[in-house]
N, C-alpha and C positions, 0 to 999 in steps of 0.2 A: 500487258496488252496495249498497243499501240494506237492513238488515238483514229477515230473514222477520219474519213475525207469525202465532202461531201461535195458531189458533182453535177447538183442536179435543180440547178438556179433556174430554169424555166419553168419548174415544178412550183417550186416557192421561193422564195430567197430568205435568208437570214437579218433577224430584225434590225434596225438601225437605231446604234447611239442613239441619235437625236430623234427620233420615232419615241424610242424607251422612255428618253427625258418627258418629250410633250404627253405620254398619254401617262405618266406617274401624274404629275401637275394636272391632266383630267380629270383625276379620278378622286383631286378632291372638290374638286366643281361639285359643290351640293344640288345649284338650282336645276331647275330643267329648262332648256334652249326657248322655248314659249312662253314662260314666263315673264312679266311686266316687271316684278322687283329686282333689285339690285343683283341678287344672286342668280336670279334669270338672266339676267345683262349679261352678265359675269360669262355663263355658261353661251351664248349665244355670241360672246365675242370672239370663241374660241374655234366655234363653227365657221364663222364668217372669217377668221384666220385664216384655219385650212382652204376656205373654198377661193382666199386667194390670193394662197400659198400655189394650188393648185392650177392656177389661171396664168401666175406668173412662168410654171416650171412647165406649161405646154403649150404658152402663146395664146391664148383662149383671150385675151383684152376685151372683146364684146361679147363673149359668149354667156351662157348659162349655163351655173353648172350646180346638179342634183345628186347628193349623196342616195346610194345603193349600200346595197349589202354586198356588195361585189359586181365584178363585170357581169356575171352570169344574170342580175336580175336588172341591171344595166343594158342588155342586151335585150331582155323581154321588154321591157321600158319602150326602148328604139323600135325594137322589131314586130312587136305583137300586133295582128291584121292588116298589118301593109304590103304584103305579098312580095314581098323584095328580092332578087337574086340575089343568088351568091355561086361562088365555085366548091366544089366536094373537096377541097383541101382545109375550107374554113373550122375551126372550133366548134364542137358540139352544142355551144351555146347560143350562134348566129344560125349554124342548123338545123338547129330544131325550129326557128320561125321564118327558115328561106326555103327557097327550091333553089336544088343546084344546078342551076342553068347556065352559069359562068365558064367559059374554056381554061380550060390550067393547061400550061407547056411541059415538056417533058424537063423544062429549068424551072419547073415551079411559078412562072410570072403566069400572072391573070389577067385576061382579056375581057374590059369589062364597057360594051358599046354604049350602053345609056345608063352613065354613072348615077344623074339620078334616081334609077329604077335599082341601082345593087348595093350588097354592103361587103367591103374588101378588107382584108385583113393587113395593118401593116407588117405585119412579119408573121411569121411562119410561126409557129411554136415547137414541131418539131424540126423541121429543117433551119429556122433561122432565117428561110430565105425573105429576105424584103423585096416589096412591092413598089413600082412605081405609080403612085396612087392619082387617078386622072382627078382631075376638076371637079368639083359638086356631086361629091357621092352622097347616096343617101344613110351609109354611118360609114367609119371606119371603127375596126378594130383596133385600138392600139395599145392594148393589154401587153402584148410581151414588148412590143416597142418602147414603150416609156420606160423612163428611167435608164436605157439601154444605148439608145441611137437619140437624134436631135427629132422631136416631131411638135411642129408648131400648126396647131389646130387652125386658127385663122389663115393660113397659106396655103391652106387642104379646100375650103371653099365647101368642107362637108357641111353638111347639116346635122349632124351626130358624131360623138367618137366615145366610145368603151373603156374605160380606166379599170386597172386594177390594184389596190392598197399591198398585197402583198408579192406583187411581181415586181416593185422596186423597195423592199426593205420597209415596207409600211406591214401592220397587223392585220392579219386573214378576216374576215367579215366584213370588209368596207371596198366600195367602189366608188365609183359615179359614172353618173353620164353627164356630157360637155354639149351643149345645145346652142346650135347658131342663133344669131335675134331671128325670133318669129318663125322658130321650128317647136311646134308643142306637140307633145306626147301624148296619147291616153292614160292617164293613169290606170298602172294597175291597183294599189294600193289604198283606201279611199277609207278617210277616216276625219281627222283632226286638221288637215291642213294643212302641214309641215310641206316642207319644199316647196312653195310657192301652189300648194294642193298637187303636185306633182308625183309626189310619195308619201303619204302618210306613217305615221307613226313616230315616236319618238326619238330624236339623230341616238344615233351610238357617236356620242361625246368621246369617249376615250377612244375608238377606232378611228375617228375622224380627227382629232388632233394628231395622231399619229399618223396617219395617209396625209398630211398634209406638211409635217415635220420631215416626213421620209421622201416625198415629192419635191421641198426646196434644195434636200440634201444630195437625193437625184441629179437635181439641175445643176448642181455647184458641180458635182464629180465630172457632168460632162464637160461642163465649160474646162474644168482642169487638166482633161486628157486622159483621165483615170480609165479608160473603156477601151484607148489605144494600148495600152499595157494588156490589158486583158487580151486584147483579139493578137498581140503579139504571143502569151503564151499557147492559147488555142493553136497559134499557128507552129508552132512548138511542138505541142500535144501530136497533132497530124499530123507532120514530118516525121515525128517517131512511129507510129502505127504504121501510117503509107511504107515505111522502111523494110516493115515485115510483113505484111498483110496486103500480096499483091493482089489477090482476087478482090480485096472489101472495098465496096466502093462506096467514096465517098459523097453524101449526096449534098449537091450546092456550091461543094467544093469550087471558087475560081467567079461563083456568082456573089450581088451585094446580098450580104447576109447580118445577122447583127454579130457581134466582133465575141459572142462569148459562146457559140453552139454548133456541135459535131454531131452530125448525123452519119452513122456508119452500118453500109449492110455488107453481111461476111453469109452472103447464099447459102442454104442449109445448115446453116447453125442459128440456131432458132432462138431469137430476143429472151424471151423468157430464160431459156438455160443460162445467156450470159447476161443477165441485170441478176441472178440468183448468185451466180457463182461471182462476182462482181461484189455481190453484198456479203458473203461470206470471207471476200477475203478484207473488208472493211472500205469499197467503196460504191457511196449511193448514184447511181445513173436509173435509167427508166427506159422504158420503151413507149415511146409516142407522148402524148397527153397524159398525165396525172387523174382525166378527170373521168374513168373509166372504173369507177368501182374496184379498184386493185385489179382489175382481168389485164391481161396483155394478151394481146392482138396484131393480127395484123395491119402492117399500116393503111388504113385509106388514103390518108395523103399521098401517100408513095404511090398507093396503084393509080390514084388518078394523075399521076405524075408519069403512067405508062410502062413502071413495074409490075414483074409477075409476083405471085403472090408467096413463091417460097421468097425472094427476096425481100419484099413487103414484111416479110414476117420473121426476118433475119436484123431489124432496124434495131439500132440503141440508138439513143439521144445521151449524149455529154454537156454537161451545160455548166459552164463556170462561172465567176465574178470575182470583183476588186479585191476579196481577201483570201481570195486561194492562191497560192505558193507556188514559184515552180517545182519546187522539190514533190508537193506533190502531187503534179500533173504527171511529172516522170516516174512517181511511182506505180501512179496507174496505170501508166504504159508500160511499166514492167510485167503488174500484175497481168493486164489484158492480152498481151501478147505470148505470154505462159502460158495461159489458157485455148488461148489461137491457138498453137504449135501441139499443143493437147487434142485438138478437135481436128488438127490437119490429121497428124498421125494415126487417130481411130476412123478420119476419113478413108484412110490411104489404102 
């Protein structure tokens, strides 16, 4: 049996070397990060590492910045009783503490009149598509951005921005929030102290040396060019499906998008049948957000993109990175489009 190939980097990504290295070397950190003796030092030097590892690999130079257990509680951090807009293509996790009062084009960009009052997503998570982010937002999102596209927090002029550890090669359970000087949060969390009393509870030492390990190593890929390779074979990948699959349309296709994510609807063939038969034949893709309980659904983003709802509900997300192959990008376009000419025919 022939190994998987996994295609579905907006989902999670795969751990990084040097992520792996920093959080072995956490985890024999005996003290705890609040502690006053040496082995507290020890551990507390490790944290203030990552947080700026973290500062360096998104431009954050004045800012603040507060380890989370992920964007999602990063996001309640920013957003909780501020009443903030957003547009209905945003992440489940901006909202559930916004109204979607935001305009979205049928390209996906969002129209956002009093940036202080919204919070914008730098990139799309299922489309990819990026955002031209106006001036002093009150957060941005920039979970699936990082690590991906260049995004330097002090030149955004936001007040808040969303990280997430494992949407660039860091380990699942860590986040942060990025905090401009003299932007303070309510805490939710209220205990011991920790994070400047911003989060309480004790850091996750080894998730956080790792989010911070995998954030410099981020930074380095893009300075390298490492992202251009990737949005050259994505562009690869599309040329071979657009080849056979005149009706699928590609969504973002021609707009700025981030260089590693194919959003594809093939009208009445229904997402779910093909991420199923998709996984079956050994490659992993998704339809929409990950962060749905296993259901697939139809797309919201799409319909408020001014899709109908059989197409909405026809979407996959492709989603690649630095260590997928062309080889097999082209085999998944062999397999997908097997499958198309399967679904044309019992159309027919």
């Amino acid at each position: 049996m022939r190994d998987r190939v996994y295609l579905d980097w907006n989902a999670t990504t795969p751990l990084r070397p040097e992520a792996r290295v920093a959080m072995n070397a956490a985890m024999d950190a005996v003290g705890n990060p609040s502690s006053v003796h040496a082995e507290g030092r020890a551990a507390r030097a490790i944290v203030e590492r990552a947080r700026a590892q973290l500062a360096d690999a998104f431009g954050a130079g004045r800012a603040e910045i507060v380890f989370t257990s992920g964007a999602t509680e990063a996001a309640a951090l920013a957003l909780a009783g501020r009443g903030l807009a957003a547009a209905p293509v945003e992440h489940d996790c901006v909202a559930a503490w916004t109204t979607p009062d935001l305009a979205v084009g049928a390209d996906g960009r969002i129209t956002a009149p009093d940036p202080g009052r919204c919070a914008v997503q730098a990139a799309n998570s299922e489309t990819g598509i990026l955002q031209d982010l106006p001036s002093g937002l009150a957060v941005v999102d920039a979970a699936q951005v990082g690590g991906k596209s260049p995004f330097v927090f002090d030149a955004t002029g936001a007040r808040a921005a969303l990280l997430s550890g494992h949407k660039l090669g860091g380990p699942k359970g860590v986040g942060a929030l990025i905090l401009a000087p003299g932007a303070e949060p309510t805490a939710l969390l209220r205990g011991g102290g920790q994070e400047s009393g911003r989060r309480a509870g004790t850091e996750n030492l080894v998730g956080i040396a790792g989010f911070g390990a995998a954030a410099a190593a981020a930074a380095r890929d893009l300075d390298a060019g490492v992202w251009e390779r990737v949005a050259q074979l994505r562009n690869i990948l599309e040329c071979a499906l657009e080849a056979v699959a005149k009706e699928t349309i590609f969504i973002g296709n021609g707009a700025s998008r981030l260089p590693n994510t194919i959003c594809l609807a093939t009208p009445g063939w229904k997402a779910e049948s093909q991420v199923m038969q998709m996984d079956l034949a050994g490659y992993a893709v998704s339809a929409g957000s990950a962060c749905s309980s296993g259901k697939v659904r139809a797309s919201r983003v799409l319909q408020a993109m001014g899709h109908d709802a059989t197409t909405a509900g026809s979407a996959i997300r492709v989603s690649i990175g630095p260590a997928t192959s062309e080889a097999e990008i082209l085999s998944f376009a062999d397999a997908w489009t097997g499958q198309y000419r399967r679904f044309r025919a019992k159309a027919a």
